[in-house]
N, C-alpha and C positions, 0 to 999 in steps of 0.2 A: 504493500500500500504506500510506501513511504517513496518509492519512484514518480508516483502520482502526487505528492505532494507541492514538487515545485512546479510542476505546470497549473493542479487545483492555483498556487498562489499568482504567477503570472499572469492565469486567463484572467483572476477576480481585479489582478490591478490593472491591468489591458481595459478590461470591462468599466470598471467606475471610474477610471480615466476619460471613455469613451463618454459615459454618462455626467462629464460635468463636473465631477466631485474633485474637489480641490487635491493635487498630487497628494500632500502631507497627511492628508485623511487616507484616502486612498490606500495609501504605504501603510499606515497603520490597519488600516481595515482588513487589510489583504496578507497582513503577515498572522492578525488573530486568527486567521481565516486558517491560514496554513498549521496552526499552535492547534484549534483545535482538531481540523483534520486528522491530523499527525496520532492525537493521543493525549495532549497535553491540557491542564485545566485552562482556564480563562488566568489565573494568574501567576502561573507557570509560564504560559505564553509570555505576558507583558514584564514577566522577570528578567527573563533571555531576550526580548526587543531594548530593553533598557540599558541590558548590558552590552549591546552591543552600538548604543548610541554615543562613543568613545572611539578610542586607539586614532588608528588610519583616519577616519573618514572627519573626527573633527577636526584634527591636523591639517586635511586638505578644506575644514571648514575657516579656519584660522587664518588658512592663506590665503584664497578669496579674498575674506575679509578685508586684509593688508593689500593685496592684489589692489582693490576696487580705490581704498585710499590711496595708492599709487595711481590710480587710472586716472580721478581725480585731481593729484595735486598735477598729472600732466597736463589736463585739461583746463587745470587754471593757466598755466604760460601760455595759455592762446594756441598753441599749437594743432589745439582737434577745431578748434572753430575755425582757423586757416584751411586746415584741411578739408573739412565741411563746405569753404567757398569754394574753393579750387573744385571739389565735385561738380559743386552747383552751377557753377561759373562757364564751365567746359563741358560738361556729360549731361546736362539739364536734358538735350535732345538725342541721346546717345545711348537707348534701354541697354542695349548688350553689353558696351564699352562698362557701364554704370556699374551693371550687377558684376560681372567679371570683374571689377574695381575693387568691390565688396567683397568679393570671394577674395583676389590676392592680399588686401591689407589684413583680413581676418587670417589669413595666414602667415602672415608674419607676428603677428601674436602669439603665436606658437615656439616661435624661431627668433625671430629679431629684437623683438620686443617683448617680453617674456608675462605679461600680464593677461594673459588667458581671454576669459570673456569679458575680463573686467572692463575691455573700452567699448561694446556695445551697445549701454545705456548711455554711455555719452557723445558715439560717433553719430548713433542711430535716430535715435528722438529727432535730433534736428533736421532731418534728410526727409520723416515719416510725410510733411504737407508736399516736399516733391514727388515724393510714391505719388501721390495720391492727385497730383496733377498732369502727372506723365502717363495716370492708371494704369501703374505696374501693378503686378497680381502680388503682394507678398509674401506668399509662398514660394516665390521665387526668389526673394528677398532672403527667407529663411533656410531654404536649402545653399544659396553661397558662403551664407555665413556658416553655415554648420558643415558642410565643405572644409570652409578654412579654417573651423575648430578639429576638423578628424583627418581630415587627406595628408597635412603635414607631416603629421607624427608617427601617420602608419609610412611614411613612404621618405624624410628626410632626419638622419640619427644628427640631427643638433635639437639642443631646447629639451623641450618635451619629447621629440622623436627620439631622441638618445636611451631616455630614460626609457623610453617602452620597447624598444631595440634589446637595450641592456637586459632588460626583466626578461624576453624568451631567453637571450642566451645562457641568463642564468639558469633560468629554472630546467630548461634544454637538457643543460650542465647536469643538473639534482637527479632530472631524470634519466640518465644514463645517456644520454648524446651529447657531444659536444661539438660545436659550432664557431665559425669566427663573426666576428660581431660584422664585417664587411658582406660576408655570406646572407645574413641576416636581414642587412641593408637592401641587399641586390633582389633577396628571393621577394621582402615584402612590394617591391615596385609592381607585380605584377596583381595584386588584388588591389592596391593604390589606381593603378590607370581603370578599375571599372568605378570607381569615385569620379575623376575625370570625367566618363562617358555618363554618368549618372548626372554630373553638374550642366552639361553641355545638354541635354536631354531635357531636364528640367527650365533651363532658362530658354531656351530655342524652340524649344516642343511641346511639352506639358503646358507652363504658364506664359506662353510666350502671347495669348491673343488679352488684351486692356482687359481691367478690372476693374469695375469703380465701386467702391464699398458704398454700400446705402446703411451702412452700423451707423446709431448715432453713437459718438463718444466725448471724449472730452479734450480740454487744452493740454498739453504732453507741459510737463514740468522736471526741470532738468538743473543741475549745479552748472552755472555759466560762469566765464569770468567780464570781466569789464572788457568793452571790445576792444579789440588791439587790430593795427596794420596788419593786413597780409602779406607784410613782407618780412625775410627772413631777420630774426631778431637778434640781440643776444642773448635774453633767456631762450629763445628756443634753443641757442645753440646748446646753453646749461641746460639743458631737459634733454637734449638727446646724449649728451655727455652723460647724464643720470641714466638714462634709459642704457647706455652702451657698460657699462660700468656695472650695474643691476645687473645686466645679460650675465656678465662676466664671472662675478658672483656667484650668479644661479648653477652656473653649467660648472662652476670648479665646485662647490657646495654641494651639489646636488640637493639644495632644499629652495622650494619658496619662498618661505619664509622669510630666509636669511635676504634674497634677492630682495624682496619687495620692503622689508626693514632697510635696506643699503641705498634703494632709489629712493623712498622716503625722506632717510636722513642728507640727502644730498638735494636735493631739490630746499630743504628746509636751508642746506650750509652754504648754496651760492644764492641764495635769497631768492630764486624764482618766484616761490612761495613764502610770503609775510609768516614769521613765528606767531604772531597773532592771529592766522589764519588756519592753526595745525587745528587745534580744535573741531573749526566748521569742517576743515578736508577729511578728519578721521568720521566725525558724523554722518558727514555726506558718504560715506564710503562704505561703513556698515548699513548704510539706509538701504543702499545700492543694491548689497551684495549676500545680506541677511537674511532673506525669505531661502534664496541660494544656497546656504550656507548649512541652514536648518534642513532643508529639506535631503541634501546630503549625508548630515549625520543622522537622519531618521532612514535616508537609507543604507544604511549601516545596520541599525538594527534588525531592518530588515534583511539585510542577507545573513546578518549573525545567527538569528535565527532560524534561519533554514541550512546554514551548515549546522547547528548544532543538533537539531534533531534527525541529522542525517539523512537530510531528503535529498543533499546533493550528491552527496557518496553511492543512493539508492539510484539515483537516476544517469551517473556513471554508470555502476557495475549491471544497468538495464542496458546497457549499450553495447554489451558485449556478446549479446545473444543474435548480434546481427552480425558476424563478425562471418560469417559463412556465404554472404552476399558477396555482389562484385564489387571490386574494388572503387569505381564511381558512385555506387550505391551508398556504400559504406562512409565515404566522405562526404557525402551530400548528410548524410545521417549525422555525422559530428560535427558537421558545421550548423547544422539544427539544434542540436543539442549546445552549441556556444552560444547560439544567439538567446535560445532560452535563457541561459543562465545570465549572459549579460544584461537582457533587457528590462529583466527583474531586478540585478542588483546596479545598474546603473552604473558602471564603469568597467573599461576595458582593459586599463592597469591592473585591476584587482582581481580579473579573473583570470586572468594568465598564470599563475601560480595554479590553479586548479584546473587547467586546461589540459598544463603540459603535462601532469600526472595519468591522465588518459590517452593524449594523443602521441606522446614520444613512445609506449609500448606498441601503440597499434600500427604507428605510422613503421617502426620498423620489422614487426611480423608480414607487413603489408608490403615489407621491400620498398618504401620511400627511401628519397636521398635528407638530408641533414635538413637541405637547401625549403625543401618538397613540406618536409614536416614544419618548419620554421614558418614557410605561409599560410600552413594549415593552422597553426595554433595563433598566431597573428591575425590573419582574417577572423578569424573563431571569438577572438579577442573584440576584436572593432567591431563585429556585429551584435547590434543591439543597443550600440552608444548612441548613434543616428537613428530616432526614433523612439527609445526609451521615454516615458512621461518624467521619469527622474534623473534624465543623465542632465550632466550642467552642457553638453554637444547641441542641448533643445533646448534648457532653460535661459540658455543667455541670449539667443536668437529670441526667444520669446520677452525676454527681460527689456528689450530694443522696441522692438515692433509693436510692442502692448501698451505704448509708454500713453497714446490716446484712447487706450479701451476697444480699440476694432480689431485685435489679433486675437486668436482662438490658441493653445499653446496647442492642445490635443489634432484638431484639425486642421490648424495653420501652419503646424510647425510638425508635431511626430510623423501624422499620417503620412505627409509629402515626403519627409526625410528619409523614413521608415523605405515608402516604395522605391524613393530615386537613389539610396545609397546602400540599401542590406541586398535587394534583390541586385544588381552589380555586381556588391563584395561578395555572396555567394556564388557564380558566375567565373569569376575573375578567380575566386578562390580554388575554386574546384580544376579550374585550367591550368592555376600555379601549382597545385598537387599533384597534377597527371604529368606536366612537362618538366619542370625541376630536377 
């Protein structure tokens, strides 16, 4: 019965997702859901959700946090409202140039700039009345951005891609293959380009014909600074020296945290940002990044909970009774099985430790190469990020887009993402498996 537990919990949060119910209920609803299934009292269930509302997942809530006050104090040197003209200025008549705009800067976030989704509610709000004049569909809006929140990392080992590179190789490692971390780079490129064909599809094909939303909503409210010239300054130039410096940080660190405390304390030490101003900038910045934040370490609990009652262990060792099938078969089937488990617990760093524990035995009974298994645990990994109600891949596109009340997160943002970028990396994945 306990095989059937994690899908019971993903259909129930798929499901009240679909119905409107606020992710954070949802998550909670759908992991009691799982507790009592399982065997477990009512408060046996919320003993084990509680406990696993810690470790990992507030750490990456903490970070955010710090992330978005960095995103902010950049936004006060004027630097995002420059960049907001320069859009408007030049791409105002330019749908395709625009969105692919969106998609590359949101990728550099990733990589260059290391503050994650945190610059969405501040590039984006301001951009929301030219959507809405040019009647782009913003579903098409939300698939570039969530693009350039996942395609980097599975497909370039700097920033965040290093670190999720590093995790297969590790765990590769734990599991009995070992691999060069370049191998790793090379193999994921190949489920990365059906992201590509998934972004190019969505913006040219899917949402390509006007939109004009009849939602009534409201005026989008946003931390602005006082306006500045568009032309190049020197606090900008101190803000990109903060921002380059932070990268620098991050990627010797290997922590967030550390990064986003460093661009902080630098932005405050060449006076971009008034000391008088740290206050509003940390305010504004948890305001931001808070709903985010929370809803990450709730779902924490909720994956805690379903490792602990070993519904994920049960729905592994379910997997193995396919194991007599053809080889396409058989990876189509564990790349199903990744997505489940990702879309429920809402991150693709974190399932990769539980991935490579099933797919490095199979993949070499199976006669895969190093290369072969690397994409499979990889793609297995990223499926479910794009799409999930709780991953931050959808939350912070929706974080943007929502800022007037006419964005749906579930419908404007999962469902599209879900179709244009899982059904791809399945595709792509399954062809990196066969030819590697």
């Amino acid at each position: 019965m306990l095989e059937w537990v994690v899908l019971i919990a993903v259909i129930s949060l798929v499901a009240l997702s679909l119905l409107r119910v606020h992710v954070l209920l949802a998550l909670m609803l759908s992991g009691i859901i799982a507790g009592l299934v399982s065997g477990l009292s009512f408060v046996e269930t919320l003993t084990l959700f509680i406990e696993g509302m810690g470790g990992d997942q507030a750490k990456t809530a903490l970070s955010y946090i710090l992330l978005g006050a960095f995103a902010v104090a950049i936004n006060y040197s004027g630097i995002t409202m420059s960049l907001v003209k320069i859009l408007t200025r030049h791409l105002s008549n330019k749908r395709g140039i625009l969105l692919l705009s969106i998609a590359i800067i949101s990728s550099f976030s990733q990589n260059v700039v290391p503050i994650h989704i945190a610059f969405i509610p501040l590039l984006i709000p301001p951009l929301l009345s030219l959507f809405d004049e040019m009647k782009i569909d913003r579903r098409a809006v939300a698939s570039a951005l969530t693009f350039g929140l996942e395609a980097p990392y599975i497909m370039i080992p700097v920033g965040y891609g290093l670190i999720f590179q590093q995790i297969i190789q590790r765990n590769m490692a734990l599991s009995g293959q070992e691999i060069l971390l370049r191998d790793v780079s090379l193999a994921m490129l190949v489920p990365g380009l059906g992201m590509v064909v998934g972004l190019f599809v969505s913006i040219f094909i899917t949402y390509r014909k006007p939109r004009e939303l009849k939602i009534k909503g409201y005026a989008p409210t946003f931390f602005s600074p006082k306006e500045e010239e568009t032309r190049f300054t020197l606090k900008h130039t101190l803000t990109v020296v903060s921002i380059f410096i932070a990268l620098v940080v991050q990627i010797i660190s290997g922590e967030l945290i550390i990064g986003a405390l460093v661009g902080i304390s630098l932005m405050f030490a060449f006076g971009v940002v008034p000391y008088r101003e740290l206050d509003r900038v940390m305010t504004e910045g948890i305001k931001m990044m808070a709903t985010i934040g929370f809803v990450m370490i709730v779902a924490g609990g909720f994956s805690h909970l379903l490792k602990k009652i070993g519904a994920v262990d049960a729905l592994i060792s379910q997997t193995e009774q396919f194991f007599g099938l053809s080889r396409v078969f058989l990876i189509l089937i564990l790349l199903l099985v990744g997505l489940l488990i990702t879309i429920g617990i809402g991150s693709s760093f974190a399932t990769i430790p539980i991935l490579a524990v099933l797919y490095v035995p199979f993949g070499l009974q199976m006669g895969l190469s190093p290369m072969a298994i690397a994409a499979l645990i990889g793609t297995a990994g990223a499926l479910g990020d794009a799409g999930s109600p709780v991953s931050d891949t959808t939350l912070g596109p929706t974080s943007g887009l929502n800022a007037d009340g006419k964005h749906d997160h579930i419908w404007d943002t999962c469902v599209p993402t879900f179709i244009h970028y899982n059904i791809p990396l399945i595709i792509f994945g399954l062809i990196g498996a066969l030819i590697l």
